[in-house]
C-alpha positions in Angstrom: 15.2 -6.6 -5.3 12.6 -7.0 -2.5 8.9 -7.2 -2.7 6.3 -6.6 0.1 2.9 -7.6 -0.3 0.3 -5.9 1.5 -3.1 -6.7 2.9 -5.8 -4.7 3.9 -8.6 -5.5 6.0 -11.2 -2.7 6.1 -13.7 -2.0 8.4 -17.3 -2.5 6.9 -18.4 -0.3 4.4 -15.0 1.4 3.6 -13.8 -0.5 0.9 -14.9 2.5 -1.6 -12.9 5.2 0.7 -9.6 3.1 0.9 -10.0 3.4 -3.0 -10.6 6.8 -2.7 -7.5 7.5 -0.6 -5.0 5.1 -2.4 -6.3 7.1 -5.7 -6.3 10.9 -4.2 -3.7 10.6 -1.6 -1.4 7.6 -1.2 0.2 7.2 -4.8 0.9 10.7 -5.3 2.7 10.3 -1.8 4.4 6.7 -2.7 5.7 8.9 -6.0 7.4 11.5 -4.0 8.8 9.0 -1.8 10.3 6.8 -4.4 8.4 3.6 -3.7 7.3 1.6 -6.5 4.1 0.2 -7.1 3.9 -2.7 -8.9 0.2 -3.8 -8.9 -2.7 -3.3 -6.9 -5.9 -5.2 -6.2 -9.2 -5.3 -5.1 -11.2 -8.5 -4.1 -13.0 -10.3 -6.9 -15.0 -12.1 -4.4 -16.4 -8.5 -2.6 -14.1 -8.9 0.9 -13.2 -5.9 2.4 -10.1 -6.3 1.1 -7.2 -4.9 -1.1 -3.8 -6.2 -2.2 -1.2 -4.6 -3.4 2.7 -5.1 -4.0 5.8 -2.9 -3.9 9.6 -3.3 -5.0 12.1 -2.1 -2.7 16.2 -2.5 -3.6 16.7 -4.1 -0.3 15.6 -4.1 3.3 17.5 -0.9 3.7 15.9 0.8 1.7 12.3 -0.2 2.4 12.6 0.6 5.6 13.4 3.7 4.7 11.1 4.8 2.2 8.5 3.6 4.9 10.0 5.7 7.6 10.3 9.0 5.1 6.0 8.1 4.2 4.7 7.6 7.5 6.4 10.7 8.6 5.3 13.0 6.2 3.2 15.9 7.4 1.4 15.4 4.4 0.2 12.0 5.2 -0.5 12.5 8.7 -2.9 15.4 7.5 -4.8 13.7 4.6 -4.8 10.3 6.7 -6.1 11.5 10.0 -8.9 13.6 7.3 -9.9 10.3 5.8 -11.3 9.1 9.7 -13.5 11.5 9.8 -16.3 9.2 9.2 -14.5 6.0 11.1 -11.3 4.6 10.5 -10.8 2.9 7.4 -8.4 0.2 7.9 -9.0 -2.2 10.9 -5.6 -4.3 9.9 -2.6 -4.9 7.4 -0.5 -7.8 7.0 2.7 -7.4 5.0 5.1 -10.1 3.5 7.9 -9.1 2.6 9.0 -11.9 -0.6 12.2 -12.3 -3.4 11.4 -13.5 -6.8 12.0 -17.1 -7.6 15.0 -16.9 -10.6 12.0 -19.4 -13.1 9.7 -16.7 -13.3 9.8 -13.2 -14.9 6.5 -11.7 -15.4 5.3 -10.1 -18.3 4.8 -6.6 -16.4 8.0 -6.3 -15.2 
């Protein structure tokens, strides 16, 4: 099992639409896709930011379920929509991690 955490960066003032689209949009979408959301974060401090993790099998098969997401009509549609008051996100930085075998969290 793999885990990729990811960072976004929004452009001012569109923290509340990322939330918006994540909610509306993007899970339903991760769901059909088979990608699995562990948690998901906004900043405590107020940044235009949100975290959020995934678990993947392997490499393989992130890549994959990335591939099958980003090309989804669907997506393309509903993403390109939520511009049409500015782009959202102005960056994303992912890491993708293993678990260390001394920890097993309580939600998983």
């Amino acid at each position: 099992m793999i885990y990729e955490l990811r960072i976004y960066h929004m452009n001012e003032g569109k923290t509340p639409d990322i939330h918006e689209r994540f909610k509306n949009v993007t899970f339903g979408l991760f769901e059909k896709h088979g990608i699995d959301v562990c948690d998901f974060f906004a900043d405590a401090a107020g940044a235009e930011r949100c975290y959020y993790v995934l678990a993947f099998e392997d490499e393989q098969d992130r890549q994959a379920k990335w591939a099958a997401f980003k090309g989804d009509p669907e997506w393309i549609e509903k993403k390109e929509a939520s511009h049409k008051n500015g782009v959202i996100v102005r960056k994303v930085d992912s890491y993708v991690m293993t678990r260390v075998p001394y920890v097993t969290p309580a939600w998983r």
